[in-house]
N, C-alpha and C positions, 0 to 999 in steps of 0.2 A: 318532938311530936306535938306541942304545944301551940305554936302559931302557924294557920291553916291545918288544924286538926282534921277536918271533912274532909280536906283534899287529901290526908295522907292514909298508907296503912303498912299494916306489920302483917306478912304473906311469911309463911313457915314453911320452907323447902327441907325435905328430907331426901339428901343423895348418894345417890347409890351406882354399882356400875352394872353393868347387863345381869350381873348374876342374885345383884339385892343386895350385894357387900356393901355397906356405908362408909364414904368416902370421909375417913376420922380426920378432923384438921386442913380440909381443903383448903387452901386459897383459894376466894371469890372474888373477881372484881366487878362489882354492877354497876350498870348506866344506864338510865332511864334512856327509851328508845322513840317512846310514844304517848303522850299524854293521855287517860283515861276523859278528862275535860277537853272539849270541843270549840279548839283555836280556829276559829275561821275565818273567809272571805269570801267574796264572791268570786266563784274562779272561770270567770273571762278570760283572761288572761289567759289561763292552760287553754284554756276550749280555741282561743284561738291561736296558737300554736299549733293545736295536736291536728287542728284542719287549715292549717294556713297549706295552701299551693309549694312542693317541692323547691322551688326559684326562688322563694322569699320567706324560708319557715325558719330560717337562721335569725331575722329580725325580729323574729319573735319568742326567741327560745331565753333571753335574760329575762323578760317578766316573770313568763313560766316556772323560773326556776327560783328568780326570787319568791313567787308565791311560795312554792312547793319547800325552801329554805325556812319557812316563816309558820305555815299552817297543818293543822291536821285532817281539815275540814273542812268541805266547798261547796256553796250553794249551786246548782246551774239551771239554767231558764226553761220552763216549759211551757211559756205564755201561748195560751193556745192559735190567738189569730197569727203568732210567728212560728210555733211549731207545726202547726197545720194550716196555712194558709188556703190550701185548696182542700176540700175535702174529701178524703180518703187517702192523702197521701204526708202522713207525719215524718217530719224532719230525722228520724230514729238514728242515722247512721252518727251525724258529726254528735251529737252526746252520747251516745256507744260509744265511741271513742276516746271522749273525755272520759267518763267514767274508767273505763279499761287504765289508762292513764294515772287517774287518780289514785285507784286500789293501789297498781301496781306499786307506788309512792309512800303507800299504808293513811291515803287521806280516807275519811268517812264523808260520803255523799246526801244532797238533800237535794229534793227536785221543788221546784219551787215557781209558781204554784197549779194547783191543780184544778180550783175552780175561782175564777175572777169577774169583775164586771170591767175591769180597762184590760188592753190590749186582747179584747175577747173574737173570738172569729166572726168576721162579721156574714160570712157564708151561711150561720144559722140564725140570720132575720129572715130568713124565708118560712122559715117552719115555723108553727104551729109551739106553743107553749108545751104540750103534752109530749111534741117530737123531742121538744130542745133540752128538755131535761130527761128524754131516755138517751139521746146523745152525748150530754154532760155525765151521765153517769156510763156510758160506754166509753168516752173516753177515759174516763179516769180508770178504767177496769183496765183497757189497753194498755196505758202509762205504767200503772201498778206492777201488771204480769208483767210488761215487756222487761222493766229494770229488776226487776224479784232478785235478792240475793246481792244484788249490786247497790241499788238506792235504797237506803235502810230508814230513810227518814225523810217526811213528804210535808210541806204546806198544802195540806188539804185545802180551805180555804182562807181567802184575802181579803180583808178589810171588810168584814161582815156592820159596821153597826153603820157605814153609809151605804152601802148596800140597795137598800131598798128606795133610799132618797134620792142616787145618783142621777142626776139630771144632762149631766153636760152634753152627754151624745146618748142615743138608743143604743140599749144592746139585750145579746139573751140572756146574760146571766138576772140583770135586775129584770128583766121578768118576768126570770121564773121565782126570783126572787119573794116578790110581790104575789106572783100565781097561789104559789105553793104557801109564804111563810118565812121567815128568816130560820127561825127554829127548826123546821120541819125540812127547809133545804138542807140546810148544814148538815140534820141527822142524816140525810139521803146520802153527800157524798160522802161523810165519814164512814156508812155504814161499807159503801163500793171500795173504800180503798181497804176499810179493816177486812172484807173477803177477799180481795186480790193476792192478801198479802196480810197474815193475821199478826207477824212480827212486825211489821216497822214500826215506827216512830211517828204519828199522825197529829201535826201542830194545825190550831188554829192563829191566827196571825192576825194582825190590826194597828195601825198607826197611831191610832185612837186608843188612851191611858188611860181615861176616865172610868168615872164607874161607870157608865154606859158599856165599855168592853167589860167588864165584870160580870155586869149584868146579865151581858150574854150568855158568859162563861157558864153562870150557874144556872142560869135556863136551860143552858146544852147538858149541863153534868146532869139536872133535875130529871132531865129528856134523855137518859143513857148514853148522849153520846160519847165515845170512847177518847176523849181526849186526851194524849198521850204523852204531851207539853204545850204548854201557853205562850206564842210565839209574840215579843215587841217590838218593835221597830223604832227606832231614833235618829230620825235623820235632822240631824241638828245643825241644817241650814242657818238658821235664823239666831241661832250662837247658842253655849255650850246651858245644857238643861242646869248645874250646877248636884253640887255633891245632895242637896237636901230634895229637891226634885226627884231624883236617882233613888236615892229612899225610899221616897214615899211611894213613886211608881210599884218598888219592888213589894212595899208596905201595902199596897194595894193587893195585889193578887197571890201573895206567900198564903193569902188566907185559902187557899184551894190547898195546898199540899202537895201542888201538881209541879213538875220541872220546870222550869223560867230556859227559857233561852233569846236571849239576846240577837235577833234574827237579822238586822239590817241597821247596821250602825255606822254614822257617818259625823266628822269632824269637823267644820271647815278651817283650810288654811289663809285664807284670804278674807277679803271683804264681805261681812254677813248679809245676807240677804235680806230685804225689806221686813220691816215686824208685820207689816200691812196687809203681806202675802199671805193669804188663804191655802189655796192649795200651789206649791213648791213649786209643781207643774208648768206655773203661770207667767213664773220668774225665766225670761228668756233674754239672755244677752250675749253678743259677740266674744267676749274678752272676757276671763274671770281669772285670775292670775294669783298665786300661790305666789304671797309676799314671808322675807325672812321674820319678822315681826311674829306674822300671823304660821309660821311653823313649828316656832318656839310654844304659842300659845294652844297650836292642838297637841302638841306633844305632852305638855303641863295636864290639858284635859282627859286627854285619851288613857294618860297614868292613873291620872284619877278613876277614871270610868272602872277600869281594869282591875283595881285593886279592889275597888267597892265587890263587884261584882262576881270575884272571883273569892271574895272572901265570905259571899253569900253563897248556904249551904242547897238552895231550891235551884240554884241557877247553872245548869250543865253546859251553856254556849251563850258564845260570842262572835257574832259575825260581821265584821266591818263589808263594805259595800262593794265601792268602787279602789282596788287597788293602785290604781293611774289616776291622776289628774286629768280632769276632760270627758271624760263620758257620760255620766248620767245629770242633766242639766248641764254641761261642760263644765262645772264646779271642780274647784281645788279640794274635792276630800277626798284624793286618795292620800297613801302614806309612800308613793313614787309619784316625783313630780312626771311634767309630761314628755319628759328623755328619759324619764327611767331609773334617774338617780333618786336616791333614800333619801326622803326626809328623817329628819331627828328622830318623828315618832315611829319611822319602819327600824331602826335603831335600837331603841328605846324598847319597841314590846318586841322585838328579839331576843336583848338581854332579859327581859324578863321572864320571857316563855321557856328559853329553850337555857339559860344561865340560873337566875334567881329562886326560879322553881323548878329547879332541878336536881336529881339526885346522883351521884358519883361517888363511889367509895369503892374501899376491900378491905375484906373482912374476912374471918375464918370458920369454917364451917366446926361444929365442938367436936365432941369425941363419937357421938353416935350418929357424924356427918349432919345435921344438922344448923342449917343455915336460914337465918332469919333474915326476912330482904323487907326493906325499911326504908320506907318515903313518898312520896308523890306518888300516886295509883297511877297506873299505866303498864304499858308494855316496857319491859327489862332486855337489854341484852349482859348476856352473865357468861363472864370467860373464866374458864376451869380448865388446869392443865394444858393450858394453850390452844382448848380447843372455845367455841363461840356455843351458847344457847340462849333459848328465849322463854322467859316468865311473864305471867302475869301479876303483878301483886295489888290483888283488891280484897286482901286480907281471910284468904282460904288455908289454908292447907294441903300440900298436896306434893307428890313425889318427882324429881327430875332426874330421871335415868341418863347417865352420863356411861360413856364408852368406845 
C-alpha cells in the first residue's frame, strides 16, 4: 500500500448468502475491472464508428475498439457552430449514440465544450448582445438536460483568459464576453449548467498555465462560482513541456484544493513545430509524418507525463487528444499511426494502465466471511464459488450477498 498510496484502498466486504450466513473461508478471486481514475481520449474514433453508414462501419470498427481496449473515459464534441449549425436544429442523435455506446463499454463521458469563442455558431451575429447570451445560456440548459444521467462531466467554458482579447474573426461569445464581464459570464454559464444538472462535474478549461488562468480561477472561486475541476490543456506541439514544467504547472493550481484534470493532451511523434508559432492553429502543412525516432521519443514522454501525473494526488484525469495520426492539424500525435497500427506509446500506457496498476489476486475470506479487497480504487469483478460479482473498493465497508 505504500507506492501510489492515494490511488489505492482497503474496501471491507462481509459475505454472506441470501439468508446472512457468512461465507467462513471463501475463496476470492479479484480483478480490477475499472479504474476509479479517468484514462482518457478523445473518442472520435467510437463516434465515428457508432454512425459510420451500414457499407463501411467495418472500417471503422479496430480504432473503436482499440480505444475502448485502452480507456475509461471520453471527451465528445459539442462545438456549438458544428452541433448546431443551423438554428433550432442540434446534432443530438449521432452523440446519443456515442454516449449509449460508451456507457455500455463502462466508459465515463465529458461533453466538451459548452460555451466558446472559436468554432462558435455563427447564426448568433445577428442578435443583439442581450439575445446572445439568453441563447448561450439556453443552450447549455438544452445540452445539460438532454445528456442528464449520461454526461457526468462538462467543459463548461474554454479558454477564458483570451476570451475577451480574441481578435481573429467576430464572434458571440467575445461579445458577450466583453458585454457582460469575464467573471460575470463564466458565473452565468456555470450557474445554467450546475441547474440542469446539480451533479455533474463542471470544468473550467484553458490552454493558458500561467498565473493569469489562476487568476481567473480565484476570481471565479471569490465569485461562488462552483467549479468542480480545473481543467489543462497540453498540446505539446512545439515538443515535450519536460518533467520540471509539469511540476510547476501542477505547482500552480494544487494551491486551490480543487481536482486537476489533464483535459487535452498531445505528444508529437514527428517533427516539432515552429517555436515561432503563436497560436498552433497557424501551423498548416501538407505532410506531417510520424518518424521511428520521433515514436520512441513520445513514448519516453508520454511515460513520463503519466507517471508524474498519476502520482499526483489533485489530479483525477488524463485525456490524450487525437487517438490517430492526422486529424487535428494533421499532426503525428496520435498513439495509432495513420493505418491504425500502435505506436510504442499506445503499447506502453496499456501495460501501464490496464497491467502495472493493476490489481489481481485470491484470497480467502476469514472465519466470519469476511474479505478485505485491496488495491487500485475502482470497479472489482469478484468470482466466488464459480459464480461472478462486482465491488467497488473506495475503502467503505459494506455487505456482498452471494447466492
Amino acid at each position: 500500500m505504500s507506492e501510489l498510496r492515494h490511488r489505492k484502498a482497503q474496501t471491507t466486504l462481509r459475505l454472506t448468502d441470501t439468508q446472512g450466513a457468512p461465507l467462513r473461508g471463501a475463496a476470492v478471486k479479484a480483478r480490477l475491472k475499472n479504474h476509479s481514475f479517468l484514462f482518457g481520449w478523445g473518442a472520435f474514433d467510437v463516434m465515428a464508428y457508432v454512425n459510420a453508414p451500414d457499407d463501411i462501419k467495418e472500417r471503422f470498427r479496430p480504432r473503436a475498439e482499440q480505444w475502448e481496449a485502452l480507456c475509461n473515459y471520453g471527451t465528445l464534441p459539442f462545438y456549438w457552430g458544428r452541433y448546431e449549425p443551423q438554428e433550432g436544429k442540434p446534432g443530438r442523435e449521432p452523440v446519443m449514440k456515442t454516449v449509449d455506446r460508451m456507457l455500455q463499454k463502462g466508459a465515463k463521458v465529458k461533453g466538451h465544450p459548452l460555451c466558446w469563442h472559436t468554432v462558435c455558431a455563427d447564426w448568433l451575429l445577428k442578435y443583439s448582445d442581450e439575445v446572445i447570451m439568453e441563447k448561450q445560456l439556453g443552450r447549455i440548459t438544452r445540452e445539460v438536460s438532454d445528456f442528464k444521467g449520461k454526461i457526468g462531466l462538462w467543459d463548461v467554458i474554454n479558454e477564458t483568459v483570451i476570451m475577451p482579447v480574441f481578435d481573429k474573426y467576430d464572434n458571440a461569445v467575445t461579445r458577450i464576453c466583453n458585454r457582460y464581464g469575464r467573471i460575470e459570464l463564466i458565473k452565468k454559464v456555470f450557474a445554467a449548467a450546475h441547474e440542469a444538472d446539480p451533479s455533474a462535474v463542471l470544468l473550467i478549461n484553458d490552454f493558458n498555465t500561467s498565473e493569469e488562468y489562476a487568476k481567473v480561477i480565484e476570481q471565479c472561486l471569490d465569485a461562488g462560482v462552483p467549479i468542480g475541476a480545473i481543467g489543462i490543456q497540453s498540446h505539446q506541439h512545439q515538443g515535450y513541456w519536460g518533467a520540471e514544467k509539469l511540476r510547476t504547472v501542477l505547482a500552480r493550481f494544487e494551491r486551490f484544493g480543487l481536482p486537476i484534470h489533464f483535459t487535452e493532451n498531445t505528444i508529437i511523434s514527428g517533427h516539432l513545430m515552429p517555436p515561432e508559432i503563436v497560436d498552433l492553429n497557424d501551423y498548416q502543412v501538407e505532410t506531417w509524418d510520424s518518424t521511428p525516432e520521433g515514436e520512441e521519443r513520445q513514448c519516453r514522454e508520454l511515460e513520463e507525463i503519466y507517471r508524474i501525473l498519476f502520482g499526483n494526488p489533485l489530479v483525477e484525469a488524463i485525456t490524450g487528444w487525437d487517438l490517430s495520426d492526422g486529424a487535428w492539424l494533421n499532426a503525428p500525435s496520435g498513439i495509432l499511426r495513420r493505418d491504425g497500427s500502435p505506436k510504442p506509446a499506445y503499447d506502453m500506457l496499456y501495460s501501464l494502465i490496464h497491467k502495472e496498476w493493476s490489481t489481481e489476486y485470491t484470497a480467502a475470506a476469514d472465519d466470519n466471511g469476511v474479505f478485505i479487497l485491496d488495491g487500485f480504487r475502482g470497479e472489482y469483478e469478484l468470482e466466488i464459488g464459480g459464480r461472478t460479482f462486482t465491488a467497488v473498493n473506495d475503502g467503505s465497508d459494506s455487505r456482498l450477498v452471494t447466492g
